[in-house]
C-alpha positions in Angstrom: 194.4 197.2 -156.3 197.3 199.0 -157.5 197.6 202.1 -159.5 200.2 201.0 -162.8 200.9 202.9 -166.0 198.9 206.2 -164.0 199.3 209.6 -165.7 197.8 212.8 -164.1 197.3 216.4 -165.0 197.4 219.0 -162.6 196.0 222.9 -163.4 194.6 225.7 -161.6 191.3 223.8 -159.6 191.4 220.5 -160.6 193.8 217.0 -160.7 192.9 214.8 -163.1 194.0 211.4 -162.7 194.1 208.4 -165.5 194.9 205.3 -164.5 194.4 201.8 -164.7 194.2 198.8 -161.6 196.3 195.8 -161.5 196.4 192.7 -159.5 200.1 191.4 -157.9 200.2 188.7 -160.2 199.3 190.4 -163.3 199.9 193.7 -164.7 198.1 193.8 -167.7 195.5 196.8 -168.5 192.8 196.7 -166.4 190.7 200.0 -167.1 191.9 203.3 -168.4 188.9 205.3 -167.8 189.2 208.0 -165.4 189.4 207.4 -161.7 189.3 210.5 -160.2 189.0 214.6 -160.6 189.5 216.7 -157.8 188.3 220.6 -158.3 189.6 222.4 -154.7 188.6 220.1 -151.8 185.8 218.2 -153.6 186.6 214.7 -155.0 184.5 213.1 -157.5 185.0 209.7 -159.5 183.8 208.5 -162.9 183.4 205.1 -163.0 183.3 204.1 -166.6 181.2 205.6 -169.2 179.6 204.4 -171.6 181.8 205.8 -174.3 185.1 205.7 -173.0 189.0 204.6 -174.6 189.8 201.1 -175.0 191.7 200.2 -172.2 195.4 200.6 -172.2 198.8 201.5 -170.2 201.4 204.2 -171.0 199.1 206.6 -173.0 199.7 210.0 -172.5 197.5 212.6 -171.5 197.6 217.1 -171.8 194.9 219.4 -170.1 193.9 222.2 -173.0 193.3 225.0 -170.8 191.2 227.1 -173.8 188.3 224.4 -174.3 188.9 222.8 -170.7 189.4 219.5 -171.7 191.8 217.1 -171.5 193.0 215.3 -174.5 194.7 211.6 -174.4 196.8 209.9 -177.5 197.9 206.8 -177.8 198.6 204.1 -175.1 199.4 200.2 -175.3 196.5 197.5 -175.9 195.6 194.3 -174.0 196.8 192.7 -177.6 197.6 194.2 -181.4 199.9 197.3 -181.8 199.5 200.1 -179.6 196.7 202.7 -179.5 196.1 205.5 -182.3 193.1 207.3 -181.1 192.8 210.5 -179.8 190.0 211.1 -176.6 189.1 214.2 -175.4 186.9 214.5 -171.7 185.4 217.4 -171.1 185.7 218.7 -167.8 182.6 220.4 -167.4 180.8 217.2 -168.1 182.7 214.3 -167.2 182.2 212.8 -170.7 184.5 211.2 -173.5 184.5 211.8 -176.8 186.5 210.6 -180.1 188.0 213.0 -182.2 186.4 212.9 -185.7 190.2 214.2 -187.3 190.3 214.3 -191.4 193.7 215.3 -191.1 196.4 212.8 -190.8 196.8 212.2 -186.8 200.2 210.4 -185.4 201.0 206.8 -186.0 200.3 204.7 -182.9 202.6 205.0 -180.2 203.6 204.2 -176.5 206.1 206.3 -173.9 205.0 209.9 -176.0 204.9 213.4 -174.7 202.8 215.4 -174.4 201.8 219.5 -173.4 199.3 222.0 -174.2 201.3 225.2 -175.3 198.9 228.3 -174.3 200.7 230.5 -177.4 200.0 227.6 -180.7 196.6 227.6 -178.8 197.4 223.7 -179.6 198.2 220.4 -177.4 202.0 219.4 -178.4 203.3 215.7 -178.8 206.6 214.3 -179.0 208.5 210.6 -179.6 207.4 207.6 -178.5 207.9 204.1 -179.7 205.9 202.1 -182.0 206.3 198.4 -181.1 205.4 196.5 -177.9 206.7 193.4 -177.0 204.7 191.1 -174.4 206.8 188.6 -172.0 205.5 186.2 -169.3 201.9 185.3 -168.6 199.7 188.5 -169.1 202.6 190.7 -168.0 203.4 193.5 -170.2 207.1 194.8 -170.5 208.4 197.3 -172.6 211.2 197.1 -174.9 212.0 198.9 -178.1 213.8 198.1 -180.9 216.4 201.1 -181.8 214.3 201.6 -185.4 210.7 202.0 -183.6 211.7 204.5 -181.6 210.1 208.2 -182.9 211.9 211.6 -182.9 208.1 213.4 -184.9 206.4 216.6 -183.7 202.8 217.2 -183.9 200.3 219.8 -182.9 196.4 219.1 -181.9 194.5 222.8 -182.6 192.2 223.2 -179.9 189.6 225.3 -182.2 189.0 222.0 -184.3 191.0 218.9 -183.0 193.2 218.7 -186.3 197.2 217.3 -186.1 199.1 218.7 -187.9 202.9 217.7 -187.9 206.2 219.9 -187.8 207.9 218.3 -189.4 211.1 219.6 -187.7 214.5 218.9 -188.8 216.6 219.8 -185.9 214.8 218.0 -182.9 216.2 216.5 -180.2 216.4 212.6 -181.6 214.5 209.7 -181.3 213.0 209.8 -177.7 210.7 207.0 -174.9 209.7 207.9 -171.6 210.5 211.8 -171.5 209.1 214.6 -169.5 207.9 217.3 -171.3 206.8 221.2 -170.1 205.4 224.1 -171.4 207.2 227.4 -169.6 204.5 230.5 -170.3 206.7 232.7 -169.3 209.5 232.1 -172.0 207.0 230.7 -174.4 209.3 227.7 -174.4 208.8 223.9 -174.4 211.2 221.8 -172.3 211.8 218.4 -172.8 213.7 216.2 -170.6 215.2 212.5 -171.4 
């Protein structure tokens, strides 16, 4: 089994690894529960609980350092549009949980950023694209239309799991596949791509 669509967090003490298995002859999503965590030397998997996220490829996943969990948006489907849910798994546990958000959250997206920025106290997401197109038998290829690609901002508050969005009017563009980071020490985010 390979390791496709695989996004990991790394912080002080732990990695975090989300990803999802594939066979060679067809790459759709498998599962997207978490595989492994690693705090120091000590490995430990979760194998699929009971309440976990649909399964999925290219979500996007941020560690909130002040309630220790790590927060996941988005992500494409087996089949349908992709994935608008947010998930949060608690470390300290090893459990999932969906947010129960009365604020408006995101639209549903694929190829997003996204970083927790210690200063907003608050989990950051950028871009993405909205539309999926499947080719072949049960292999899943991405390619976006010019008008389904996203240039929004939001923020997740850690104290209550709310988005909120910027709203921002001189971003950097429409975006898919970027890096993001959050530098602490100039209280800066970078994005990259």
């Amino acid at each position: 089994m390979m390791a496709l669509g695989l996004v990991t967090i790394a912080a002080v003490g732990f990695v975090f690894w989300l990803g999802r298995g594939g066979e060679p002859e067809g790459v759709g999503p498998a599962s997207d529960v978490p595989e492994t965590t690693t705090t120091s030397s000590t490995s430990q998997s979760v194998a699929g609980p009971a309440v976990s996220p649909s399964p999925s490829t290219h979500a996007q996943v941020a560690f909130d350092a002040s309630t220790g969990t790590v927060v996941l948006f988005g992500g494409q489907l087996r089949s349908g549009p992709p994935a608008d849910g947010t998930w949060l798994f608690r470390l300290d546990d090893g459990r999932w949980s969906v947010t129960d958000d009365k604020s408006q959250p995101p639209s549903s997206r694929v190829g997003h950023a996204m970083v927790y920025v210690d200063s907003l106290d608050a989990t950051l997401l950028y871009g993405g694209g909205s539309r999926q197109y499947v080719f072949g038998r049960e292999c899943l290829v991405t390619y976006f239309c010019p008008n389904s690609l996203l240039a929004d901002t939001w923020l997740l508050a850690s104290e209550d799991s709310t988005w909120r969005n910027l709203d921002l009017a001189d971003g950097p563009g429409p975006r898919y596949g970027q890096a993001i980071a959050y530098d602490s020490q100039s209280d800066r985010v970078v994005l990259f791509g």
